[in-house]
C-alpha positions in Angstrom: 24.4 3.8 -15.0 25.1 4.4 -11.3 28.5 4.8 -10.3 29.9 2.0 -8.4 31.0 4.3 -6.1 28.1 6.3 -5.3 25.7 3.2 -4.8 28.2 1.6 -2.5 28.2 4.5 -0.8 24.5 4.3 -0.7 23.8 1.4 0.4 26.4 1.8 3.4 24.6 5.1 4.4 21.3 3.8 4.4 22.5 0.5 5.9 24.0 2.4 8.3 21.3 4.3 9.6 19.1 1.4 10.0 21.2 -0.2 12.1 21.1 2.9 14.4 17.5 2.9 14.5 17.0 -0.7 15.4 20.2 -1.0 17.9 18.8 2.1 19.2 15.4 0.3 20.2 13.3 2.5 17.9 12.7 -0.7 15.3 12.4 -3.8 15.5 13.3 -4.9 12.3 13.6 -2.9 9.1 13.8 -4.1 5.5 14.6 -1.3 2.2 15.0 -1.5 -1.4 15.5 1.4 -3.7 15.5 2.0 -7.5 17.3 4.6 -9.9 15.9 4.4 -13.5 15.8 0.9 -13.2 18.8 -0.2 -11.2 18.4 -1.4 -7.6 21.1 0.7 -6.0 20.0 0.0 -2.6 19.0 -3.2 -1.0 19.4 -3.0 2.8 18.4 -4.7 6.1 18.7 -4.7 10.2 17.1 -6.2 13.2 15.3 -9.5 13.7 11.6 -10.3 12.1 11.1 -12.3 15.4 12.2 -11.0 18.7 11.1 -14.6 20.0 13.7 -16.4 18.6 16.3 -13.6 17.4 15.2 -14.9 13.3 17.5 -11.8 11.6 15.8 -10.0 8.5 16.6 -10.7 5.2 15.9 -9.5 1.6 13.8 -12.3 1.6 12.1 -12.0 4.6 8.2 -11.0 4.4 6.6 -8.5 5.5 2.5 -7.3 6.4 2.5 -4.0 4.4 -0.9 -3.0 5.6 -2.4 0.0 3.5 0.9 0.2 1.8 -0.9 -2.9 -0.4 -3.4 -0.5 -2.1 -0.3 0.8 -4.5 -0.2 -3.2 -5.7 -4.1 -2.9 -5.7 -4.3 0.2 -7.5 -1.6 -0.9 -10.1 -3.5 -4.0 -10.4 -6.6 -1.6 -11.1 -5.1 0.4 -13.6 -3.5 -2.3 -15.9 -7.2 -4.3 -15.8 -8.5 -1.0 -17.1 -5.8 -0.8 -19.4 -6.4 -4.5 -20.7 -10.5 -4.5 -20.8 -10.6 -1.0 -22.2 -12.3 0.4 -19.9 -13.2 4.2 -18.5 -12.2 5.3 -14.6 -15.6 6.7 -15.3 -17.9 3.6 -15.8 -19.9 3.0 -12.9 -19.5 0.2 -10.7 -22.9 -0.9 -10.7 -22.0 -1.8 -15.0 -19.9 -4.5 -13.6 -21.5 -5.6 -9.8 -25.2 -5.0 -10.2 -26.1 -5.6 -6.4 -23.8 -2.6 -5.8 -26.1 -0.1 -6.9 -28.3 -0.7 -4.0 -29.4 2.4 -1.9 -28.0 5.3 -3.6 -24.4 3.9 -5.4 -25.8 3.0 -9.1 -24.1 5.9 -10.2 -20.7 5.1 -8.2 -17.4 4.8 -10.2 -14.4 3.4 -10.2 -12.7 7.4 -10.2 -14.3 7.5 -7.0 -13.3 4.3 -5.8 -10.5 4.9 -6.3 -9.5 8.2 -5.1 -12.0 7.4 -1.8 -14.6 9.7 -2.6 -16.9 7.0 -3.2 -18.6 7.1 0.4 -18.5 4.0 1.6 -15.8 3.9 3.9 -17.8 1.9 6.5 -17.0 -1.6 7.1 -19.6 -4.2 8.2 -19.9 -4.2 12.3 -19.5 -8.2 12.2 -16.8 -8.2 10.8 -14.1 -10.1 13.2 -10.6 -11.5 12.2 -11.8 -14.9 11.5 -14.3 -13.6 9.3 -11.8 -11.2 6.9 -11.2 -14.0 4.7 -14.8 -14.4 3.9 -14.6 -12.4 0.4 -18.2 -13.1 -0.6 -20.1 -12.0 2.7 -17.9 -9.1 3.3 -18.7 -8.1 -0.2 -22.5 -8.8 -0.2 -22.5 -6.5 3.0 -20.7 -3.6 1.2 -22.7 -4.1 -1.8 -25.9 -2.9 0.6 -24.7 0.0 2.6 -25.8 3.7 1.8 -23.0 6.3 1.1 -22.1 8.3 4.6 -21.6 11.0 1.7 -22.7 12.3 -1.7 -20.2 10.6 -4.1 -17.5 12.4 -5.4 -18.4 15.7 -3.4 -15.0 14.8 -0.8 -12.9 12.5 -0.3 -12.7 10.4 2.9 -10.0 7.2 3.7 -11.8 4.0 2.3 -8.8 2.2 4.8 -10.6 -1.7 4.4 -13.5 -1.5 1.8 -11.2 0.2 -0.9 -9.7 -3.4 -1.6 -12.8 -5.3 -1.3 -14.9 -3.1 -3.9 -12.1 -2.6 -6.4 -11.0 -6.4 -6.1 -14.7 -7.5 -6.6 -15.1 -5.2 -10.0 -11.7 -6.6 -10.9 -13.0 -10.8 -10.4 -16.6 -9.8 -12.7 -14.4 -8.3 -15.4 -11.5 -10.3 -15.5 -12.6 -13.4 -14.1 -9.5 -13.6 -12.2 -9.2 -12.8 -8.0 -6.7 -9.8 -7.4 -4.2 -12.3 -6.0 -4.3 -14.4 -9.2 -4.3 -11.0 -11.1 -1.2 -9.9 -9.2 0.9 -12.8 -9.3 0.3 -13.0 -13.6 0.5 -9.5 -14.4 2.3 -7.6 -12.0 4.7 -10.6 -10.4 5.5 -12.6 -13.4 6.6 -10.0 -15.6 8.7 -8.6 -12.9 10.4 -11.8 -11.8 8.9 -11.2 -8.5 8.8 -14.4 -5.9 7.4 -12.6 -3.1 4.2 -10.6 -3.4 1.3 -11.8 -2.3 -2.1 -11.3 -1.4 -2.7 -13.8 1.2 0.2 -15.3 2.0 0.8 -19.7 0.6 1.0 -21.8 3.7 4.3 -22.7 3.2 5.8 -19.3 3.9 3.4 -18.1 6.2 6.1 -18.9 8.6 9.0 -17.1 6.7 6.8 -13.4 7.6 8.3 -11.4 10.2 6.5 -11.4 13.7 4.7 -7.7 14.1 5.1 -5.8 17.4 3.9 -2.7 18.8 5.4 0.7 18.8 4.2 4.0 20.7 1.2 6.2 19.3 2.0 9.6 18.3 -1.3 10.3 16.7 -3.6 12.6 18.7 -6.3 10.1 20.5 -10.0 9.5 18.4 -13.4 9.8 19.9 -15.7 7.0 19.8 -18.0 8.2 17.3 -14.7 8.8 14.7 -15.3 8.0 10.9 -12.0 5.9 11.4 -13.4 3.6 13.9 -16.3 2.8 11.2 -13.4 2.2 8.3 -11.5 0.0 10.4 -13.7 -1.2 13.5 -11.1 -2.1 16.3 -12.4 -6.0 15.8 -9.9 -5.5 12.6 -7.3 -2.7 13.9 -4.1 -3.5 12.3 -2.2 -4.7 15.3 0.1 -7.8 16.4 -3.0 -9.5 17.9 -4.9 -9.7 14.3 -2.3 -9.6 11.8 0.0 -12.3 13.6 -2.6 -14.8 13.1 -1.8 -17.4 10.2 -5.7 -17.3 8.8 -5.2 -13.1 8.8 -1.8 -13.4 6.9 -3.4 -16.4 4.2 -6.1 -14.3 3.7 -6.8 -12.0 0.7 -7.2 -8.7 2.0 -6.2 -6.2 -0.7 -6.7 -2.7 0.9 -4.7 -4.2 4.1 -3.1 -7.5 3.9 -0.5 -7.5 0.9 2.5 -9.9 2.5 5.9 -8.8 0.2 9.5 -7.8 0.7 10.7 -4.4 0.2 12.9 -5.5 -2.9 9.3 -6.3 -4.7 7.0 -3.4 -3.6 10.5 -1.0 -4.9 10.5 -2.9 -8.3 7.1 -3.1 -8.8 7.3 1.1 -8.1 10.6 1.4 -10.4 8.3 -0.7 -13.3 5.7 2.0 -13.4 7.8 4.9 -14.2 10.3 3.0 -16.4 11.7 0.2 -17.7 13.1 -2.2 -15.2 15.4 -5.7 -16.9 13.2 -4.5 -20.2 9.6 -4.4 -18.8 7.9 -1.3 -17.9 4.1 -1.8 -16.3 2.7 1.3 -17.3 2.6 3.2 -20.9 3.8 7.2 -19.9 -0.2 8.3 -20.8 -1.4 5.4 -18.3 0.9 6.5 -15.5 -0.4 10.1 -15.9 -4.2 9.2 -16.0 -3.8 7.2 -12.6 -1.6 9.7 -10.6 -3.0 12.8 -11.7 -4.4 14.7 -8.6 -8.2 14.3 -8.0 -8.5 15.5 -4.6 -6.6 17.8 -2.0 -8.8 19.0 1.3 -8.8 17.4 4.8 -9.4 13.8 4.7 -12.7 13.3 7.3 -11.6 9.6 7.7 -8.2 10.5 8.6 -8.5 14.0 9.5 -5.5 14.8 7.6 -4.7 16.9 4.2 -3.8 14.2 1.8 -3.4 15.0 -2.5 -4.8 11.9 -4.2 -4.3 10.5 -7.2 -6.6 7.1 -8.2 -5.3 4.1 -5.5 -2.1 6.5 -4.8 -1.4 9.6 -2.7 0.9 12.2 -4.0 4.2 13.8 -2.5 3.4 16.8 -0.5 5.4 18.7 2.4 6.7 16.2 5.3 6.4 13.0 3.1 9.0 10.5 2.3 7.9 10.8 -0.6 9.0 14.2 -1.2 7.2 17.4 -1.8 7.0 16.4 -5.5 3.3 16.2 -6.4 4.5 13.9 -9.3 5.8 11.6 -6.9 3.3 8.7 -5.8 2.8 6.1 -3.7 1.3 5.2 -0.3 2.2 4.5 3.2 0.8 1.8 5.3 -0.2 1.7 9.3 2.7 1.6 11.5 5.0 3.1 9.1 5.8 1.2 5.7 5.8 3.0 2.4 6.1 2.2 -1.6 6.3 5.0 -3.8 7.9 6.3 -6.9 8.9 9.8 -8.1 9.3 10.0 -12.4 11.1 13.4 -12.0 14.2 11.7 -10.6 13.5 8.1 -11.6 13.4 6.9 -7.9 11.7 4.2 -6.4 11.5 3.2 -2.9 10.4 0.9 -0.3 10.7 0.5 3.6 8.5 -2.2 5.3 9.2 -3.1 9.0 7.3 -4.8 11.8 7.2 -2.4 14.7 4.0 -0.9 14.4 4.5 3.1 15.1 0.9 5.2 14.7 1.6 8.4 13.4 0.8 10.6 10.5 -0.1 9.0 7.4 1.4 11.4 5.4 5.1 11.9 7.1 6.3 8.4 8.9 9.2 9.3 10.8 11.4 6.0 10.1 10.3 6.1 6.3 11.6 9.9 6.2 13.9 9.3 7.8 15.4 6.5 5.4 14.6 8.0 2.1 15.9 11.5 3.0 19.0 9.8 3.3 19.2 7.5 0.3 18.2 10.5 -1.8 21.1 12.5 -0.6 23.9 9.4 -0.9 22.1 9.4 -4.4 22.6 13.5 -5.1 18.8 13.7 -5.7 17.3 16.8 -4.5 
């Protein structure tokens, strides 16, 4: 058990430091939750979630956490695995026969995954008002050709990760990943607010995205990223502040949630949190152990992956840790959880700052600092 002096002086660093960052102008609005075997220690917010109308964030307040969803997705993965008994090794085609269409019969869920699969590519229809069409986006997937030899690298499946992994988990379970989610993962947990595809009658309780400068070195046309995530889909204000975007089920890109959620959710994985723990000590190994560590051709980064979670490596929030896991999400949000120091973390905001995958500057920023009111090293 924490001291009560240490997390209050915790939570006034951290909440000190977001207020700098959004009085300063560098965010908008900033939401973070943190964990410590089990205990939320730190539960901290600054800014507005609408600069229209000066709407201040809250706990409560939701957020888009963009790519920072494939941690819920993943963990979603793992415990249908878990429940259905089956291998990261079976092929998807066992479960989704149209999938084995040119070249992917032998495709697994390992690849899946940990984005070695091949099939980053997204359809070239595909348009905002069509990204809640599950079943055409699907069938269209279900088609392509591998851009790669499965399993020979691994390359950033940004969109179609969610798509293929939330279509295996509807033929085996029966239930969509949204259902899934809100029985097994937010039930347990007590959670109110995780969702994929956000009900109508909060859509308006999501904080209003903006953008934030581009630090990321420009793309040329022909870029693996701009197949992944055509620009008709980019995640940006103009897409993601639409109402049909935010209700939609879009699980590699579109989870809505607060930061007190994704950070429980994280803190559940690696222990027990008020007497449930998500995964058994043998499952959490299986799905963060490191399947790939080479320059991401998608991203063109070096990113260690696990299955659904990248790992801690120099310059991440996450630490250097490789036992740490979790993932980051465009513009700067992050989940992630490290068992060596029973941590668990997550920042969601709604200025949208492109920059490195692997070290947002904000997100550093933040959990640098609540590791050291902490005394983690």
């Amino acid at each position: 058990m924490l001291s009560l002096e240490i997390r209050n002086d915790a939570q006034a660093r951290v909440q000190s430091l977001l207020d700098r960052l959004t009085e300063s102008g560098a965010e908008r609005g900033l939401q973070v939750a943190a964990y410590l075997n089990g205990e939320l220690v730190i539960d901290a917010t600054s800014g507005v979630a609408d600069a229209a109308t000066g709407r201040e964030v809250t706990p409560d307040t939701l957020f888009l956490a963009f790519s920072a969803s494939k941690g819920v997705t993943a963990t979603a993965i793992h415990l249908m695995v878990e429940e259905a008994g089956l291998s990261y090794d079976d092929r998807i085609a066992k479960f989704w026969p149209q999938f084995a269409a040119n070249g992917k019969g032998d495709v697994t869920l390992r690849q899946v995954l940990s984005h070695s699969a091949g099939i980053p590519q997204m359809p070239g229809w595909i348009t905002p008002e069509s990204l809640g069409d599950w079943d055409r986006i699907c069938e269209a997937i279900a088609s392509y050709a591998p851009l790669w030899t499965p399993g020979t690298q691994s390359g950033y499946h940004a969109m179609t990760f969610g798509w293929i992994l939330g279509e295996v988990l509807r033929r085996v379970d029966g239930r969509l990943l949204g259902h899934f989610v809100q029985e097994e993962i937010a039930a347990p947990l007590g959670l109110e607010r995780l969702y994929f595809g956000v009900p109508a009658e909060r859509d308006g309780e999501v904080a209003i995205l903006e953008s934030g400068p581009i630090r990321k070195k420009a793309m040329s046309v022909d870029a693996l990223i701009l197949k992944a995530i055509p620009i008709a889909v980019t995640p940006s204000p103009k897409v993601y502040n639409r109402p049909d975007v935010r209700q939609a089920s879009i699980p590699a890109a579109g989870g809505v949630m607060t930061a007190r959620a994704l950070a429980k959710m994280y803190a559940s994985l690696i222990g027990e949190v008020d007497g449930v723990r998500l995964f058994t000590p043998e499952r959490m190994a299986a799905a963060t152990a490191l399947q790939f560590d080479a320059l991401d051709p998608v991203l063109d980064e070096t990113i260690p992956k696990a299955l659904g979670y990248f790992l801690g490596t120099s310059g991440s929030p996450m630490s250097e840790r490789r036992r740490a896991f979790g993932h980051p999400g465009a513009g700067g949000s992050i989940g992630f959880a490290d068992p060596e120091t029973g941590f668990a973390f997550a920042l969601l905001k709604n200025r949208l700052i492109w920059e490195s995958h692997t070290s947002p500057q904000t997100a550093l920023q933040v959990a640098q600092e609540a590791r050291a009111a902490l005394g983690l090293a």
